[in-house]
C-alpha positions as CSV (number, residue, x, y, z in Angstrom):
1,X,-86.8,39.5,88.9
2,X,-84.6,37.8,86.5
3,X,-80.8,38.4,85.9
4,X,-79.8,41.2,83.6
5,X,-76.7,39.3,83.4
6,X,-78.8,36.0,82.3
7,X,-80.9,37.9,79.8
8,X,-77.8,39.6,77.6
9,X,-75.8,36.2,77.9
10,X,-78.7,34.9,76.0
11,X,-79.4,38.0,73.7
12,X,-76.0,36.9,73.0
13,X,-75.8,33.4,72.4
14,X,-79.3,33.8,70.0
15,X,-77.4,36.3,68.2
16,X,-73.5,34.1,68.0
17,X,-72.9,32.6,64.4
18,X,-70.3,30.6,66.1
19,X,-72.1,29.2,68.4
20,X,-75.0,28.5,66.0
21,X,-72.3,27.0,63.8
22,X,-70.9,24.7,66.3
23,X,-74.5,23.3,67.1
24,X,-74.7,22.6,63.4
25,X,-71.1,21.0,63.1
26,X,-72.0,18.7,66.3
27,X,-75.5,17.3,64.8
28,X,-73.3,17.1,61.5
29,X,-70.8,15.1,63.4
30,X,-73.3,12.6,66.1
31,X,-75.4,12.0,62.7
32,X,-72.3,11.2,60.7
33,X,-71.4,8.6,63.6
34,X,-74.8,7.3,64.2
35,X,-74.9,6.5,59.8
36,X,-71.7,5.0,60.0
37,X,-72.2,2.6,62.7
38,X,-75.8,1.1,60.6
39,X,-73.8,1.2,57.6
40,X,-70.8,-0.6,58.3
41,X,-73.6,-2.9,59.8
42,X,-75.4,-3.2,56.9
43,X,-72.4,-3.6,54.5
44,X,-71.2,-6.4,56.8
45,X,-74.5,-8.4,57.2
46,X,-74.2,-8.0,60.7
47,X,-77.7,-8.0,62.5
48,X,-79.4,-5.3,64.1
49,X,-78.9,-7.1,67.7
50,X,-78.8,-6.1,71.3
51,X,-74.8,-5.9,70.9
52,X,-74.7,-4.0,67.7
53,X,-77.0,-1.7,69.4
54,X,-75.4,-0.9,72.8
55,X,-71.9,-0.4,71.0
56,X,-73.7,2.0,68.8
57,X,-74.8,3.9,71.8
58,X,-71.8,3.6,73.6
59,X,-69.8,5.3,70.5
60,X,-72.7,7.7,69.7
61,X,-72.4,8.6,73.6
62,X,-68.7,8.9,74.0
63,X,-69.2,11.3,70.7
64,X,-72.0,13.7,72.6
65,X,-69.9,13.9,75.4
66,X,-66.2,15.0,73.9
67,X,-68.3,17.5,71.5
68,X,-70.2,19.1,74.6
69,X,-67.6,19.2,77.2
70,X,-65.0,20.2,74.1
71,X,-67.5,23.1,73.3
72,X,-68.6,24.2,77.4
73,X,-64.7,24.6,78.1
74,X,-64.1,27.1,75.3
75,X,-67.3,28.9,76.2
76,X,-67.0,29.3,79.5
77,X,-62.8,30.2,78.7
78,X,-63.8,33.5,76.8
79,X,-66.8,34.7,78.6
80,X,-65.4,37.5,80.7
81,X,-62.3,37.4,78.6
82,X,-65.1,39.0,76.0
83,X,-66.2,41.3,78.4
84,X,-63.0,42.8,79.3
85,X,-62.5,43.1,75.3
86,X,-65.4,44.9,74.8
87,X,-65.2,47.3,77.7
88,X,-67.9,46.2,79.4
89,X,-66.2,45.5,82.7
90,X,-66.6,49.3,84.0
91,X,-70.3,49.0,83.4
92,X,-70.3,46.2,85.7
93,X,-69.3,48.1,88.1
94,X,-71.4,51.3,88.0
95,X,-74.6,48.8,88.4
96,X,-76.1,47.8,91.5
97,X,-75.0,43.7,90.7
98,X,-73.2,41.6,92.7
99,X,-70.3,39.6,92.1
100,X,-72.6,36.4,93.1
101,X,-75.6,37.8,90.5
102,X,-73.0,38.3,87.7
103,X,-71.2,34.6,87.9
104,X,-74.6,33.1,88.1
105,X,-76.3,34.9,84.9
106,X,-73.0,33.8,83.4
107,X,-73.1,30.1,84.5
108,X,-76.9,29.9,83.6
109,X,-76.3,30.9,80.3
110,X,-73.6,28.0,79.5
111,X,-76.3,25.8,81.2
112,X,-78.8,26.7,79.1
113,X,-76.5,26.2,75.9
114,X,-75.2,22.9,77.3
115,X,-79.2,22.0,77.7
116,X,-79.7,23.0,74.0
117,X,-76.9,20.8,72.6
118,X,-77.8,17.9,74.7
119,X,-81.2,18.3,73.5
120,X,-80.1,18.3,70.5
121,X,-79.1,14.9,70.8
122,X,-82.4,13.5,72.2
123,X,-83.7,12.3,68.4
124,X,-81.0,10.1,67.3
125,X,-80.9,8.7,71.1
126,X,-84.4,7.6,70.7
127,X,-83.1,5.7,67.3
128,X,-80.4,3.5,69.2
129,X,-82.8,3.1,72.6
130,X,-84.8,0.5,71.4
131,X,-82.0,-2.0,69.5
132,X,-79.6,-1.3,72.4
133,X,-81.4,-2.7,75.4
134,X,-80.4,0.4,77.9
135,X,-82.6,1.2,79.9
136,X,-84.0,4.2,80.0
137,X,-82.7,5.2,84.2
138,X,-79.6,4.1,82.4
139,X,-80.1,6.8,79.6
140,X,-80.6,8.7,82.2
141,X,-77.8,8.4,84.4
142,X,-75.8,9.4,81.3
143,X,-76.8,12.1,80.9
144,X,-76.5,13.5,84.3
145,X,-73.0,12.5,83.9
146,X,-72.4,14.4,80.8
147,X,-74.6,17.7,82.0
148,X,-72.5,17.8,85.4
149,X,-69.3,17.3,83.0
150,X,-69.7,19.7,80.6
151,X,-70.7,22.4,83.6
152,X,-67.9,21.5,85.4
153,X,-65.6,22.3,82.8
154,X,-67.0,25.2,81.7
155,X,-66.3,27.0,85.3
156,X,-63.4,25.5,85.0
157,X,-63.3,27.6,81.5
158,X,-64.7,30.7,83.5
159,X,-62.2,30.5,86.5
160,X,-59.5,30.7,83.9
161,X,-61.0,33.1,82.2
162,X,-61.3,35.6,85.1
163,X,-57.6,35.5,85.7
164,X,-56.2,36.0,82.2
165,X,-56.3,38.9,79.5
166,X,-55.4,37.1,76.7
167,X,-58.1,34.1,75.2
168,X,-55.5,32.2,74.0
169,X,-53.5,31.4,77.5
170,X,-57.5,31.3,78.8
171,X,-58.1,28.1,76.8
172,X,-55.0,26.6,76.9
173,X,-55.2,26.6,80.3
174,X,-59.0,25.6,80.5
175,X,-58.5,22.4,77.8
176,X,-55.2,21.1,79.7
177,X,-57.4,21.0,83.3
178,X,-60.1,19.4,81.5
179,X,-58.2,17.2,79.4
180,X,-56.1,15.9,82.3
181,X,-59.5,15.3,84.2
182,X,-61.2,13.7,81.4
183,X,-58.3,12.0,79.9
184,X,-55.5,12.1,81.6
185,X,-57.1,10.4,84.2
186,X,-57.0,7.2,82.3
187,X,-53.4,7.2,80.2
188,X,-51.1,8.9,82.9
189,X,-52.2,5.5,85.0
190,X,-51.8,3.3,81.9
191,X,-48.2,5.1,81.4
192,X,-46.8,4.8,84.9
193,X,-47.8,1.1,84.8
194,X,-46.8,0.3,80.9
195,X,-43.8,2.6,80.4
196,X,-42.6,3.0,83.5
197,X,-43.3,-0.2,85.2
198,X,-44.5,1.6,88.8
199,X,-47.3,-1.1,89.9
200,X,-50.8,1.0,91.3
201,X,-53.4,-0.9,93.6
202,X,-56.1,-1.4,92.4
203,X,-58.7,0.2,94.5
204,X,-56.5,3.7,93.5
205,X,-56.6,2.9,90.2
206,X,-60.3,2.8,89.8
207,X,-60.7,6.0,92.0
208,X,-58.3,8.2,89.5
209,X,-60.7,6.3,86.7
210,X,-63.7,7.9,88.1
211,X,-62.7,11.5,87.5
212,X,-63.4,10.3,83.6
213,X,-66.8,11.0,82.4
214,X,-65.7,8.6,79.6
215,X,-65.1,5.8,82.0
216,X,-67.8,6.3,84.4
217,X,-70.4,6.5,81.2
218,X,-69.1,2.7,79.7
219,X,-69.0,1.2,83.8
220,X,-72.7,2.4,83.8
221,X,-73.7,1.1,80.5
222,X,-71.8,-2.3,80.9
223,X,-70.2,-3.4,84.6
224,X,-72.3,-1.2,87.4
225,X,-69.7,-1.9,90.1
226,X,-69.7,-0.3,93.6
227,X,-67.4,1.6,95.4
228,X,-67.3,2.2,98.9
229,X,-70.6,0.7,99.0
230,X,-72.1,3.6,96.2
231,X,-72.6,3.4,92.4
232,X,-69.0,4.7,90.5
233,X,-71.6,7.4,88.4
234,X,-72.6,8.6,91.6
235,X,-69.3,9.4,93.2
236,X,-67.8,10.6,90.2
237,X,-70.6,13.6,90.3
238,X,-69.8,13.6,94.0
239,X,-66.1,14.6,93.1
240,X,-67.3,17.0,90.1
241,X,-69.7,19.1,92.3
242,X,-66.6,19.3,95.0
243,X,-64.5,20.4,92.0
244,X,-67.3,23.0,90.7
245,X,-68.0,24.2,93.9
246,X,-64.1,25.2,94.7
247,X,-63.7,26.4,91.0
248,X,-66.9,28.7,91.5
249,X,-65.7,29.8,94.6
250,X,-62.2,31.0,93.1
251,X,-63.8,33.0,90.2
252,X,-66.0,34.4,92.6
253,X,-63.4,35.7,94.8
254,X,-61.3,37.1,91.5
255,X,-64.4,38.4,90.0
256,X,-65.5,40.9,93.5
257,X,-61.5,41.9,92.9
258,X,-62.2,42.8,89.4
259,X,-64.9,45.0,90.0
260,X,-63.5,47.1,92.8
C-alpha cells in the first residue's frame, strides 16, 4: 500500500507554481552557464579540447549542485512548517499513521523532486560528456554525491522545520547548517590559516574538506586521492548518511511529540 503521506506530497508538488518555477529558473540558469562557457570559447578561438571540456563540466557541475542543494534545504525547511499553517497537523493525528510513515512520505517526496531536477540536468550533461573526457563511473560518482547532498540537507531542512513555527527562523536555520557544511567547511580552514595564522595538519585539513560536496566533486573529477586507504567521494557519503541518519532520527523523535 503506498503512503497517503507520499501521494498528497506529490498532489502537491504537481500542483506548486513555485516549485514549477524554480525548475524553470534552474534549466534557465545550467543552460545560461553551459552557452557561456562555448561562447567565451568561441569568441576566444579557444579549441573545443579535453581541457576546455572538463572545465566546462566542472563549472556546469558545481552550478547543478548549489541550485539543488540551495532548492532541497528550503523545501525540506517549510514542509511541516506548511502543515502546521494549514491546520493539517490535528488530522495527522486522528489517522491511523505513524510518526515513521509520515517522515518517510515526506522525505520521499523531496527525493523524488531532487530526482526530477537532477534529471533535468541529464541533457546538457550528455553535451559536455563527450569533449570532457569523464568518464561515465565518473559522471556517476557525481552524481551520487550531489543526490546524497541535496537529501541530506533537506532533512536537515525538515529537522528544522519540525522545531520551529515561524518559516523564516526554519530556513535561516536550515541554510546556516548547510552552508557551514558545504562551505564553511572550506573558508573557516582558509581563515584560521590566512587571517589568523593558526597552522592545521594536513591530514585534518583534508578531512574537514570532505564534508564539501563542492570539494569532493573536483577531487573526483581531477586528483582521486585516498584516505585511510578509501576513495575521498566515498567517505564523504559515509559522513553524510551518519549526518542524515542522526538528523532523521531527531525529527522523528520531535515529530511522535507533535502528534501526541
Amino acid at each position: 500500500m503506498l503512503n497517503p503521506v507520499l501521494i498528497k506530497e506529490i498532489n502537491v508538488q504537481m500542483r506548486d507554481r513555485i516549485l514549477f518555477n524554480l525548475a524553470l529558473i534552474y534549466v534557465f540558469v545550467i543552460s545560461c552557464v553551459v552557452f557561456i562557457m562555448f561562447w567565451f570559447a568561441s569568441t576566444a578561438n579557444n579549441p573545443l579540447n579535453i581541457k576546455f571540456g572538463r572545465n566546462t563540466f566542472i563549472v556546469f557541475f558545481y552550478t547543478v549542485t548549489a541550485i539543488i542543494c540551495t532548492i532541497s534545504s528550503g523545501l525540506g525547511a517549510r514542509i511541516f512548517l506548511t502543515e502546521r499553517q494549514e491546520g493539517h497537523f490535528d488530522l495527522l493525528r486522528i489517522t491511523l499513521l505513524k510518526a515513521r510513515q509520515i517522515l518517510l512520505g515526506k522525505v520521499l517526496a523531496i527525493i523524488t523532486y531532487i530526482i526530477i531536477l537532477i534529471s533535468l540536468s541529464l541533457p546538457l550533461m550528455i553535451i559536455i560528456m563527450p569533449i570532457s573526457g569523464i568518464s561515465f563511473i565518473d559522471i556517476a560518482r557525481c552524481y551520487l554525491i550531489l543526490f546524497i547532498s541535496a537529501i541530506t540537507f533537506s532533512i536537515i531542512g525538515l529537522m528544522c522545520s519540525s522545531f520551529f513555527k515561524n518559516v523564516r527562523n526554519s530556513m535561516v536555520l536550515t541554510y546556516i547548517i548547510s552552508g557551514i557544511l558545504a562551505i564553511g567547511t572550506v573558508i573557516i580552514p582558509l581563515m584560521l590559516d590566512k587571517i589568523f595564522k593558526i597552522e592545521i595538519p594536513q591530514m585534518t585539513l583534508r578531512v574537514v574538506n570532505l564534508m564539501s560536496p563542492f570539494i569532493v566533486i573536483f577531487r573526483n573529477l581531477i586528483e582521486q586521492e585516498l584516505l585511510f586507504l578509501l576513495p575521498e567521494w566515498l567517505i564523504m557519503i559515509f559522513s553524510y548518511l551518519i549526518i542524515l541518519l542522526m538528523t532523521s532520527s531527531i525529527a522523528l523523535i520531535k515529530i511522535r511529540r507533535l502528534l501526541r
